[in-house]
mmJSON file of the N, C-alpha and C atoms, coordinates in Angstrom:
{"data_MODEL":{"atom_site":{
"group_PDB":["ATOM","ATOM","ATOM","ATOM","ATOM","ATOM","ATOM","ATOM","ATOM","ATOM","ATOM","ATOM","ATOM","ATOM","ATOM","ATOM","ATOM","ATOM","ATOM","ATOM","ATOM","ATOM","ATOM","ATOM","ATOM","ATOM","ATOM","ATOM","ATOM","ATOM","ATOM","ATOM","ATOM","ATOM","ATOM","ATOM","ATOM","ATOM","ATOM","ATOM","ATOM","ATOM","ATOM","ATOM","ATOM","ATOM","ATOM","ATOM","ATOM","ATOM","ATOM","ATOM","ATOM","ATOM","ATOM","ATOM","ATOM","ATOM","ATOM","ATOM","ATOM","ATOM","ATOM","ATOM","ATOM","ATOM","ATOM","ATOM","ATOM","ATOM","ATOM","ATOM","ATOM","ATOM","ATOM","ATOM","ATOM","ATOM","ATOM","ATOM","ATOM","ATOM","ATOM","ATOM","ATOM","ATOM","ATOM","ATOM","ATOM","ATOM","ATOM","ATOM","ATOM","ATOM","ATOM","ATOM","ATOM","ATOM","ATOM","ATOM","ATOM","ATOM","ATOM","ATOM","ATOM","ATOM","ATOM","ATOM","ATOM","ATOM","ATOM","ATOM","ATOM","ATOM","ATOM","ATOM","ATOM","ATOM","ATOM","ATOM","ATOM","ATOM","ATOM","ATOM","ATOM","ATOM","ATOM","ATOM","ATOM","ATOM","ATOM","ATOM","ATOM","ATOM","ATOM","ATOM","ATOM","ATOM","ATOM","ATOM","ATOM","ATOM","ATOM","ATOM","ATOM","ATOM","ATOM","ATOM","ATOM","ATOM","ATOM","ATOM","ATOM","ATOM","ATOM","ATOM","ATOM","ATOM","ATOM","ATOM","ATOM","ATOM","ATOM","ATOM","ATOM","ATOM","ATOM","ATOM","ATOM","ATOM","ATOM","ATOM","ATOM","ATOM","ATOM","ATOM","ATOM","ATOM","ATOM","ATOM","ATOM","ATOM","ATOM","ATOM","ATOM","ATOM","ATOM","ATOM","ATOM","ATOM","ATOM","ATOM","ATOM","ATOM","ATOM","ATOM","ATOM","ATOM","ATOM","ATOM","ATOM"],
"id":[1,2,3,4,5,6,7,8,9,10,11,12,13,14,15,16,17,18,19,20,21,22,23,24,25,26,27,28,29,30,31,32,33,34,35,36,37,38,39,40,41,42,43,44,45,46,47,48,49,50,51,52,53,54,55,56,57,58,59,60,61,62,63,64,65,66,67,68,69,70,71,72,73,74,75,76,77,78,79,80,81,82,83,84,85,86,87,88,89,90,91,92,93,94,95,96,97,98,99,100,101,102,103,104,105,106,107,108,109,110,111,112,113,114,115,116,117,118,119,120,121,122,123,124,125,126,127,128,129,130,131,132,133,134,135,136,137,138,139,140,141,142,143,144,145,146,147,148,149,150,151,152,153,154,155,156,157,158,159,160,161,162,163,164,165,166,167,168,169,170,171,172,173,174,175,176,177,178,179,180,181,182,183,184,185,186,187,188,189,190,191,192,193,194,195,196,197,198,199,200,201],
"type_symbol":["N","C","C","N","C","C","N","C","C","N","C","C","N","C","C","N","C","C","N","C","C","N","C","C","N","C","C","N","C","C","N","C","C","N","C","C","N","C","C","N","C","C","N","C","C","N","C","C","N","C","C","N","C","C","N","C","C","N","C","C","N","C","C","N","C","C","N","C","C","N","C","C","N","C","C","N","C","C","N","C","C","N","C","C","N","C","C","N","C","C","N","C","C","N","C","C","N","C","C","N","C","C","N","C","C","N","C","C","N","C","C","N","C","C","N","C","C","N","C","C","N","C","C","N","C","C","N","C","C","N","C","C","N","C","C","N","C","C","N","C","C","N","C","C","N","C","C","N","C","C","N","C","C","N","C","C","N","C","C","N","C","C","N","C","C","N","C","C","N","C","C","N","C","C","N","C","C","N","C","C","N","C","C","N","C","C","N","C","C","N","C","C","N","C","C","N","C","C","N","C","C"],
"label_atom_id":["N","CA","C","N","CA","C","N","CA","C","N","CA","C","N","CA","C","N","CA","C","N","CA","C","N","CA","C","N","CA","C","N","CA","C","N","CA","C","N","CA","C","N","CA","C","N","CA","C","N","CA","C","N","CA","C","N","CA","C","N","CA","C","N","CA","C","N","CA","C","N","CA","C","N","CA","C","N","CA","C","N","CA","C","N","CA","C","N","CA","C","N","CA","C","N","CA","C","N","CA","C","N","CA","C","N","CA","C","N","CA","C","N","CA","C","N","CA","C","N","CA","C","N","CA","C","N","CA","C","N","CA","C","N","CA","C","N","CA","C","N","CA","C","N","CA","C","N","CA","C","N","CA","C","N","CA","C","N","CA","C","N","CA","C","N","CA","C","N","CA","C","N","CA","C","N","CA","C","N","CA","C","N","CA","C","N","CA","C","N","CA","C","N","CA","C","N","CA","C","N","CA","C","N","CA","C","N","CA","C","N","CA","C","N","CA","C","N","CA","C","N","CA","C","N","CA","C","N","CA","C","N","CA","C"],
"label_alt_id":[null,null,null,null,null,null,null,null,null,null,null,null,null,null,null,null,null,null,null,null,null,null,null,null,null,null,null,null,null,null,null,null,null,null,null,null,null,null,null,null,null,null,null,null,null,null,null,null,null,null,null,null,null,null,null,null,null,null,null,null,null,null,null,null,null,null,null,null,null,null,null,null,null,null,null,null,null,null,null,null,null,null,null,null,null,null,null,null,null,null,null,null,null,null,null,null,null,null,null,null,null,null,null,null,null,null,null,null,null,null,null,null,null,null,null,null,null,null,null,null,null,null,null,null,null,null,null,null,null,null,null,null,null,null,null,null,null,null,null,null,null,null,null,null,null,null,null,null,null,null,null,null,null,null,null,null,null,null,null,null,null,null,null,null,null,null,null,null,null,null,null,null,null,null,null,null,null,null,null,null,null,null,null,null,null,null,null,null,null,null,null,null,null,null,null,null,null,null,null,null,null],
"label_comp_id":["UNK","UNK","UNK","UNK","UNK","UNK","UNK","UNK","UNK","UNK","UNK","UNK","UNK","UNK","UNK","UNK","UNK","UNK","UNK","UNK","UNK","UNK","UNK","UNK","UNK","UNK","UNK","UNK","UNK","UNK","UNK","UNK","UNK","UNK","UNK","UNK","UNK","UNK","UNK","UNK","UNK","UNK","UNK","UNK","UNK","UNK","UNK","UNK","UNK","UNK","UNK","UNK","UNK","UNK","UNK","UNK","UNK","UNK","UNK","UNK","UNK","UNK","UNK","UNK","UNK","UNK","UNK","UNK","UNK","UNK","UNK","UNK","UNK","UNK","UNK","UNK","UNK","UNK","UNK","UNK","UNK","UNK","UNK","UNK","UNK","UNK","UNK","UNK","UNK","UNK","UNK","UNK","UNK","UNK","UNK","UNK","UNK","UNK","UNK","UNK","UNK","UNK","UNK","UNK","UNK","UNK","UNK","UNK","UNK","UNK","UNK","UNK","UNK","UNK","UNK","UNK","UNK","UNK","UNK","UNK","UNK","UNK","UNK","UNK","UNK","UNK","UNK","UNK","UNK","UNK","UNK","UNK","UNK","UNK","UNK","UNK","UNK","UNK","UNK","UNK","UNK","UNK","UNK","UNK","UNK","UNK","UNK","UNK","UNK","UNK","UNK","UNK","UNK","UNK","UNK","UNK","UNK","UNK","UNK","UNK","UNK","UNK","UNK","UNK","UNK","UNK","UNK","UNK","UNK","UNK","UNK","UNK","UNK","UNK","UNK","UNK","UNK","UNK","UNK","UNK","UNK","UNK","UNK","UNK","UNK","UNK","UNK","UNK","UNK","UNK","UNK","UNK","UNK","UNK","UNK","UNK","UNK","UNK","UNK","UNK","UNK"],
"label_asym_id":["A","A","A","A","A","A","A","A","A","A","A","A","A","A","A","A","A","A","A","A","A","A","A","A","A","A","A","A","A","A","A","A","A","A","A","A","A","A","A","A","A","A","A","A","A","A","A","A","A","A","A","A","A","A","A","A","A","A","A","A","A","A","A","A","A","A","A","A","A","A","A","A","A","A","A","A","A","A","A","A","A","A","A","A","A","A","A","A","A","A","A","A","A","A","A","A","A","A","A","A","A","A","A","A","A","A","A","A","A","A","A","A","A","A","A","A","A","A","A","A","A","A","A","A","A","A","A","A","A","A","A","A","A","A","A","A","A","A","A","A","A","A","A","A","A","A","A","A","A","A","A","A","A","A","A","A","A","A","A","A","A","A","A","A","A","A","A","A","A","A","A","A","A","A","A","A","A","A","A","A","A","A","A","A","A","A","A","A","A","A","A","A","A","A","A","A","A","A","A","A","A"],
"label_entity_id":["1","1","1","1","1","1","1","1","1","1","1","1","1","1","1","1","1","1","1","1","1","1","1","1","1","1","1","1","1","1","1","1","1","1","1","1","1","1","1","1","1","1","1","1","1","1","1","1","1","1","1","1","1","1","1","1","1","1","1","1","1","1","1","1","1","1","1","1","1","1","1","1","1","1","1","1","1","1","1","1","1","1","1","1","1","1","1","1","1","1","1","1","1","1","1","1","1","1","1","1","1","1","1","1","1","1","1","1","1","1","1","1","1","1","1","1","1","1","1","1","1","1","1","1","1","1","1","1","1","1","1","1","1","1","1","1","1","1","1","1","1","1","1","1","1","1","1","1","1","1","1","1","1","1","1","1","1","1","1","1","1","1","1","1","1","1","1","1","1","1","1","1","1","1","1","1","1","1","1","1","1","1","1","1","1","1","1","1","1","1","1","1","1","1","1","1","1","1","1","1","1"],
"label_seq_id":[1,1,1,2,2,2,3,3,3,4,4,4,5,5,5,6,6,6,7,7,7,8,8,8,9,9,9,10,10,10,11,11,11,12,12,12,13,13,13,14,14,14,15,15,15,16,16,16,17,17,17,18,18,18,19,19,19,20,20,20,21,21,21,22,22,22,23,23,23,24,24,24,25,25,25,26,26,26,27,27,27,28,28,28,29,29,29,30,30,30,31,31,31,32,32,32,33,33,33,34,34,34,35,35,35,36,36,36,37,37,37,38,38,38,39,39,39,40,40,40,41,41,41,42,42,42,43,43,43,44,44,44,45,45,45,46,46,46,47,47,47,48,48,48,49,49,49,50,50,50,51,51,51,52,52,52,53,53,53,54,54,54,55,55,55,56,56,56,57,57,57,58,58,58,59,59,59,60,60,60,61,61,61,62,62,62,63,63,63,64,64,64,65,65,65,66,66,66,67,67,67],
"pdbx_PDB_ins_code":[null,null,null,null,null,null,null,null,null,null,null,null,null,null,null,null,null,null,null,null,null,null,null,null,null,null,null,null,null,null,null,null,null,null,null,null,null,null,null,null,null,null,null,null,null,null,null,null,null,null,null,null,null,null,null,null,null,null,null,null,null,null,null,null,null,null,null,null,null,null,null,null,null,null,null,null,null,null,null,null,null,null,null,null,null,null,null,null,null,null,null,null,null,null,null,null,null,null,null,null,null,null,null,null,null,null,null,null,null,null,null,null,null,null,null,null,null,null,null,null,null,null,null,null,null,null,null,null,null,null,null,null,null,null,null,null,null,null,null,null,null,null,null,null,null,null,null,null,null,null,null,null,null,null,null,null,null,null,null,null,null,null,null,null,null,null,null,null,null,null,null,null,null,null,null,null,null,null,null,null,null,null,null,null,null,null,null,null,null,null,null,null,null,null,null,null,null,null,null,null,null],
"Cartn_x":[63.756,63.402,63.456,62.97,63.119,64.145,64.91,66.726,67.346,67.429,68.18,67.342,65.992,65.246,65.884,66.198,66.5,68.468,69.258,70.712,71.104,70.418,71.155,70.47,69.286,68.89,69.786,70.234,71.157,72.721,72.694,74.01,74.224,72.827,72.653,72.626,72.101,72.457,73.453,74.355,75.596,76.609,76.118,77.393,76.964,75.474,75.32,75.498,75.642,76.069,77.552,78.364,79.473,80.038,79.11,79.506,79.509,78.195,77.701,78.437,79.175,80.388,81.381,82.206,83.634,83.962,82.887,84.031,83.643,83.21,83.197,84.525,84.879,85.726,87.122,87.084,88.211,88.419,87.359,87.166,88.2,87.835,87.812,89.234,89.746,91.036,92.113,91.854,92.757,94.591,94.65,96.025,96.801,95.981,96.137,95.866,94.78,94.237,95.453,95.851,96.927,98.267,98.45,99.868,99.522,98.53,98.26,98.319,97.812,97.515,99.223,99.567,101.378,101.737,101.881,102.891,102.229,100.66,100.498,101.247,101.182,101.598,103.125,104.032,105.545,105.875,104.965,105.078,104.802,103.541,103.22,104.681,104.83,106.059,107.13,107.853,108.951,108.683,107.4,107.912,107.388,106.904,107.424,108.604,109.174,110.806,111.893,111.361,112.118,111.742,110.383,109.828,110.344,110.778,111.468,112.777,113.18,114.641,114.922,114.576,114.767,114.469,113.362,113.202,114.289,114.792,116.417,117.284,117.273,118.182,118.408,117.084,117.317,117.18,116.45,116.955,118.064,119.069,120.61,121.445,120.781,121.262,120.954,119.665,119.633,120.427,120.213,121.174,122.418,123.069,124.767,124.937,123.612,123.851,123.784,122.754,122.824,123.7,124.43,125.674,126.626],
"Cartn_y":[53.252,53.151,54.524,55.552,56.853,57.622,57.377,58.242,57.473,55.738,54.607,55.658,55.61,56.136,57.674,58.438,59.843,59.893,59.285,59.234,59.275,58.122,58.234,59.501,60.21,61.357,62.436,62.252,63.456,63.333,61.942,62.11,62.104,61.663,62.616,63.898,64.173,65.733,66.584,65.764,66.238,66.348,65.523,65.052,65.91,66.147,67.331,68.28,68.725,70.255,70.452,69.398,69.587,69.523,68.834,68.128,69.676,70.495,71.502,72.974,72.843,73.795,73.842,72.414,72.018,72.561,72.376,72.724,74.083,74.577,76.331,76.628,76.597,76.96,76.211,75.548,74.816,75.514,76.188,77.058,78.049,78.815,80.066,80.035,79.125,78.936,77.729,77.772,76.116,76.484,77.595,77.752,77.42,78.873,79.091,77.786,77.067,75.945,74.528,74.59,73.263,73.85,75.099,75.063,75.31,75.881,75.796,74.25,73.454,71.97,71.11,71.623,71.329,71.875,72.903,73.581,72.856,72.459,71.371,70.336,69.648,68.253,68.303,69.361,69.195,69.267,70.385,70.487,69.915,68.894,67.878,66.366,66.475,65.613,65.777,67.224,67.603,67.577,67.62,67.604,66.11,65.094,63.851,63.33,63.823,63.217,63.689,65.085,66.01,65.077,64.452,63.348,62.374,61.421,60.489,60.736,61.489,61.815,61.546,62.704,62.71,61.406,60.657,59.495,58.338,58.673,57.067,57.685,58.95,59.752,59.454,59.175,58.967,57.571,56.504,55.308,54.74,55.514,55.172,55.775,56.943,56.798,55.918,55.577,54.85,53.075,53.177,51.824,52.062,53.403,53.672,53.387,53.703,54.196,52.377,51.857,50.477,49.621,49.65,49.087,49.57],
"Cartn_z":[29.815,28.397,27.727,28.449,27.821,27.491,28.428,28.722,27.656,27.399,26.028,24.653,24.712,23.537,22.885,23.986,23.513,23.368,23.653,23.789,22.209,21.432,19.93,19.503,19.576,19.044,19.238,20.847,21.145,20.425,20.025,19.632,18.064,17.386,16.076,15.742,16.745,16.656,16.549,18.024,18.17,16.71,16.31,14.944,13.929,14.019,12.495,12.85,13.798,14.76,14.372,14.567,14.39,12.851,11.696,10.667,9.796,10.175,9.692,10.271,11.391,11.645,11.079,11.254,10.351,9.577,8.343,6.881,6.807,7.798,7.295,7.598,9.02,9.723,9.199,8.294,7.598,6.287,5.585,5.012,5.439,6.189,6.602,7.042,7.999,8.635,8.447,7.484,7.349,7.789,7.369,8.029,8.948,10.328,11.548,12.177,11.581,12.606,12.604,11.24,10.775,12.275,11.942,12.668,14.17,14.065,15.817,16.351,15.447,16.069,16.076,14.489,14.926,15.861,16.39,17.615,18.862,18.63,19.769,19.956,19.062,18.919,19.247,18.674,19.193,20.246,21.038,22.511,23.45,23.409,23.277,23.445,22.513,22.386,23.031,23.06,23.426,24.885,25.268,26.693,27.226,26.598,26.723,26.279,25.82,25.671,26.581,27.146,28.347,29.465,29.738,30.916,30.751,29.278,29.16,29.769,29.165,29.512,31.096,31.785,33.064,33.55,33.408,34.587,33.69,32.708,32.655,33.245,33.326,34.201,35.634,36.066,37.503,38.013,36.71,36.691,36.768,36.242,35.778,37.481,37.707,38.914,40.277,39.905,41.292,41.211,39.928,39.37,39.908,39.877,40.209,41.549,42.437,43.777,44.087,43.698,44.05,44.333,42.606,42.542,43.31],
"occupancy":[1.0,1.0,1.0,1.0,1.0,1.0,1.0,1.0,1.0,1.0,1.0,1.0,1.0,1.0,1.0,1.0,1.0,1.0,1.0,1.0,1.0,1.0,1.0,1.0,1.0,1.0,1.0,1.0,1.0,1.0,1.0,1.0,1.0,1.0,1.0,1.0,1.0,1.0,1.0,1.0,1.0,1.0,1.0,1.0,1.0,1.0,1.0,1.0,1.0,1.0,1.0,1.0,1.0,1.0,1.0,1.0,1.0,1.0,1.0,1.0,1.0,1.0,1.0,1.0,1.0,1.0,1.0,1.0,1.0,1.0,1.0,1.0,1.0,1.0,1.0,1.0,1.0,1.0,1.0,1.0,1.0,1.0,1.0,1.0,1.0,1.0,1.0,1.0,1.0,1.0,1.0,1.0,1.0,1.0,1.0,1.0,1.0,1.0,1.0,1.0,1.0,1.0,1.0,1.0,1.0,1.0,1.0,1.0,1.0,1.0,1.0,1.0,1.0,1.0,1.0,1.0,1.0,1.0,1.0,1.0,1.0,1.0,1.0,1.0,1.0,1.0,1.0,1.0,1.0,1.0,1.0,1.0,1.0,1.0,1.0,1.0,1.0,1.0,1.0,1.0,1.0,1.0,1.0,1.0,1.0,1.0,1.0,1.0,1.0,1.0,1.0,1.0,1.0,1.0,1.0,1.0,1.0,1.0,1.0,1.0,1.0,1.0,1.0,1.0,1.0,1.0,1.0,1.0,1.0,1.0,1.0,1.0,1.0,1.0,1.0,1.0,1.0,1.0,1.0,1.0,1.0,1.0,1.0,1.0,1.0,1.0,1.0,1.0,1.0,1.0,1.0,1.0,1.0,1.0,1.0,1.0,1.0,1.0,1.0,1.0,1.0],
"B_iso_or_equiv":[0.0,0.0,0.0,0.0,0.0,0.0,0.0,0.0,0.0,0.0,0.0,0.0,0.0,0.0,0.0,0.0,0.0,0.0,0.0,0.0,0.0,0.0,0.0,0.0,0.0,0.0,0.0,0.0,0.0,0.0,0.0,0.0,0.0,0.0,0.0,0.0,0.0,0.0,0.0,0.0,0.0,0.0,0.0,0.0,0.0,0.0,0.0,0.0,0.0,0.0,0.0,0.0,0.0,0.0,0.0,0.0,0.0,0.0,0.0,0.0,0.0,0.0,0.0,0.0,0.0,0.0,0.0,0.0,0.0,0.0,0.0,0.0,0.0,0.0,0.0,0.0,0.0,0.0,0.0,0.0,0.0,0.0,0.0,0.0,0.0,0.0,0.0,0.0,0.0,0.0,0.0,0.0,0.0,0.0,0.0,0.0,0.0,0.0,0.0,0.0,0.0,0.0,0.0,0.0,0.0,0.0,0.0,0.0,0.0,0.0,0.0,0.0,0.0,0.0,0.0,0.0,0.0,0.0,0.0,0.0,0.0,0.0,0.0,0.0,0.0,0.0,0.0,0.0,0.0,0.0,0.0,0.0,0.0,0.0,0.0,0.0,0.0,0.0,0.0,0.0,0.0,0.0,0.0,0.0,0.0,0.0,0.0,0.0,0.0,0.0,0.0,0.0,0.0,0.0,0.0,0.0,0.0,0.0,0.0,0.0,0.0,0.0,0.0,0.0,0.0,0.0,0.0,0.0,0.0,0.0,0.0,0.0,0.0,0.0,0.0,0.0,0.0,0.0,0.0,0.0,0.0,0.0,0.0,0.0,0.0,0.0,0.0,0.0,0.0,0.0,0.0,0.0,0.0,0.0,0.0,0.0,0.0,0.0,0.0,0.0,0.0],
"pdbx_formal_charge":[null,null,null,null,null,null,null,null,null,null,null,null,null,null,null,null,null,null,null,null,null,null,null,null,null,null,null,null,null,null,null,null,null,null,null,null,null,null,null,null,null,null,null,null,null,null,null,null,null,null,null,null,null,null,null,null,null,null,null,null,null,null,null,null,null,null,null,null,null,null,null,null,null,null,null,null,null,null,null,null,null,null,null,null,null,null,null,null,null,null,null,null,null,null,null,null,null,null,null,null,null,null,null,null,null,null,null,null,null,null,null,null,null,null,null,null,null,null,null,null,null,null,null,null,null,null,null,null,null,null,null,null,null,null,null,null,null,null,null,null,null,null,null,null,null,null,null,null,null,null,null,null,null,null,null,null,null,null,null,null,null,null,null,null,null,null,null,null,null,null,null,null,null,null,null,null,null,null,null,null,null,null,null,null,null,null,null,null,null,null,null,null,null,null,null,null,null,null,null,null,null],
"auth_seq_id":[1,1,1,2,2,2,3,3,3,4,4,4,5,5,5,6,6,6,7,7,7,8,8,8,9,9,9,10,10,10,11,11,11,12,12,12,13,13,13,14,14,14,15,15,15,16,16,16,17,17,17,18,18,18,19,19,19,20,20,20,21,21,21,22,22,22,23,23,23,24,24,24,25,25,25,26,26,26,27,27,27,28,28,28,29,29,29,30,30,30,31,31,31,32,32,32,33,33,33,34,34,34,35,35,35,36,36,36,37,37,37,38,38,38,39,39,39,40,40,40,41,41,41,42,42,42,43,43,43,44,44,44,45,45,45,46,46,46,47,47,47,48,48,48,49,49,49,50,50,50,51,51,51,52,52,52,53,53,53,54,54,54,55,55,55,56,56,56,57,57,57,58,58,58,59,59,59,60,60,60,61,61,61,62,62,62,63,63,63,64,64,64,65,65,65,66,66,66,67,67,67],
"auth_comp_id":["UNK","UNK","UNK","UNK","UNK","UNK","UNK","UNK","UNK","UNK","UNK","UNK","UNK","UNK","UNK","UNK","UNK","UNK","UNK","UNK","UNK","UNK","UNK","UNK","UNK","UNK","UNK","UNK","UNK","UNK","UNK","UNK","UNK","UNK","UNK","UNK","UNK","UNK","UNK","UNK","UNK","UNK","UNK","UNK","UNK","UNK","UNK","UNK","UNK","UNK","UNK","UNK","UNK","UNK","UNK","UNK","UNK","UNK","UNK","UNK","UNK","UNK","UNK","UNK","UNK","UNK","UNK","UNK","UNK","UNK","UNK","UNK","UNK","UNK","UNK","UNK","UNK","UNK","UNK","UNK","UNK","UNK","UNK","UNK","UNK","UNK","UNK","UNK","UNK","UNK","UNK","UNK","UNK","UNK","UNK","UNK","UNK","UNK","UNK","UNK","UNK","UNK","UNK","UNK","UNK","UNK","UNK","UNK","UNK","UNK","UNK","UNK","UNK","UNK","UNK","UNK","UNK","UNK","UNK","UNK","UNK","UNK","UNK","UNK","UNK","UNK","UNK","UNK","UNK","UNK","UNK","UNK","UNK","UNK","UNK","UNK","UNK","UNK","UNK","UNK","UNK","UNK","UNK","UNK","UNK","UNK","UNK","UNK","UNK","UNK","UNK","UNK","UNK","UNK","UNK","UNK","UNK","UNK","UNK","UNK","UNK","UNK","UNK","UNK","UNK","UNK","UNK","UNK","UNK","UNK","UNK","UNK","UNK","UNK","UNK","UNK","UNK","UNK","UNK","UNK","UNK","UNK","UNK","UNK","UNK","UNK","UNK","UNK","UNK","UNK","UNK","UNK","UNK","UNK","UNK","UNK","UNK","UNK","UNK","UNK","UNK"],
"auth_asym_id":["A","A","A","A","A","A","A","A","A","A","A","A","A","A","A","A","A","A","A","A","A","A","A","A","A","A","A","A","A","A","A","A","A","A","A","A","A","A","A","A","A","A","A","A","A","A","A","A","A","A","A","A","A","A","A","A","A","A","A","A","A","A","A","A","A","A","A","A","A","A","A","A","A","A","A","A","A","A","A","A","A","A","A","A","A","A","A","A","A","A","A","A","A","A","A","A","A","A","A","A","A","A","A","A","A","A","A","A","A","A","A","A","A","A","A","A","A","A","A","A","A","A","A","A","A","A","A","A","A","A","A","A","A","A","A","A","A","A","A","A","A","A","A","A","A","A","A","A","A","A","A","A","A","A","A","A","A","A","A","A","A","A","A","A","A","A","A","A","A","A","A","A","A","A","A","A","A","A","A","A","A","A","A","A","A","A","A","A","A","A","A","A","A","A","A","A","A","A","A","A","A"],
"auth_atom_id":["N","CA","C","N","CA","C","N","CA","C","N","CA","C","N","CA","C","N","CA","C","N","CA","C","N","CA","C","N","CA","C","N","CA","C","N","CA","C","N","CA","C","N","CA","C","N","CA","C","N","CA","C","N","CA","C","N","CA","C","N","CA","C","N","CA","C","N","CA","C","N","CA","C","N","CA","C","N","CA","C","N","CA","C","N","CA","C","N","CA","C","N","CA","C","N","CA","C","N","CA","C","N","CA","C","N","CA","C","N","CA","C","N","CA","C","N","CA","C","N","CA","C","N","CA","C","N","CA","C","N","CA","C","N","CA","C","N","CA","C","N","CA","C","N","CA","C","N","CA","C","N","CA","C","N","CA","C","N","CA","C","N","CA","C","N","CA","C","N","CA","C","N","CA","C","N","CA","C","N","CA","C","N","CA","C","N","CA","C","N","CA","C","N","CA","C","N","CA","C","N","CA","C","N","CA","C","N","CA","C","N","CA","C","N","CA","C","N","CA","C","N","CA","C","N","CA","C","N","CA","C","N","CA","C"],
"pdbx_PDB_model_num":[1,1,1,1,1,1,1,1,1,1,1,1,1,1,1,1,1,1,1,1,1,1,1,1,1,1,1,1,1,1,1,1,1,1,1,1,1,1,1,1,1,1,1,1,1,1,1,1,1,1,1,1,1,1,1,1,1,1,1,1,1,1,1,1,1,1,1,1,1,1,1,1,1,1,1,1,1,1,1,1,1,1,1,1,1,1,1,1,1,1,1,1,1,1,1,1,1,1,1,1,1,1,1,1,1,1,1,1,1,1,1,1,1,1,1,1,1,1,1,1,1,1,1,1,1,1,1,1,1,1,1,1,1,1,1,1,1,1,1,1,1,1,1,1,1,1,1,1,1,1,1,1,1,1,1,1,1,1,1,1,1,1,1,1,1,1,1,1,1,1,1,1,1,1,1,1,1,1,1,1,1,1,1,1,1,1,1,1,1,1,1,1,1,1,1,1,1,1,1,1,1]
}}}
């Protein structure tokens, strides 16, 4: 009963902790932070499409070798 009682407190907290950081730092950096998170996301991507790539790659070969 005690640990259920205290969990949403901790996680009210958590959220004004964070709600009350955010827009400073969005403030302050909206730049750096936008393109840092793009150059995530492409790299991110690009090297799931480099993973795509390769495994039809070696799908297509084991298809060749089959046939």
């Amino acid at each position: 009963k005690r640990s259920s009682d205290l969990r949403p407190l901790e996680r009210g907290e958590g959220l004004r902790l964070t709600g009350e950081c955010l827009p400073r730092r969005a403030v302050r950096r909206s730049r750096p932070v936008t393109t840092g998170i793009r150059a995530q996301t492409l790299f991110n991507l690009g090297k799931r499409l480099e993973s795509r790539c390769r495994s039809s790659r070696r799908l297509a070969a084991v298809e060749e070798n089959v046939m």
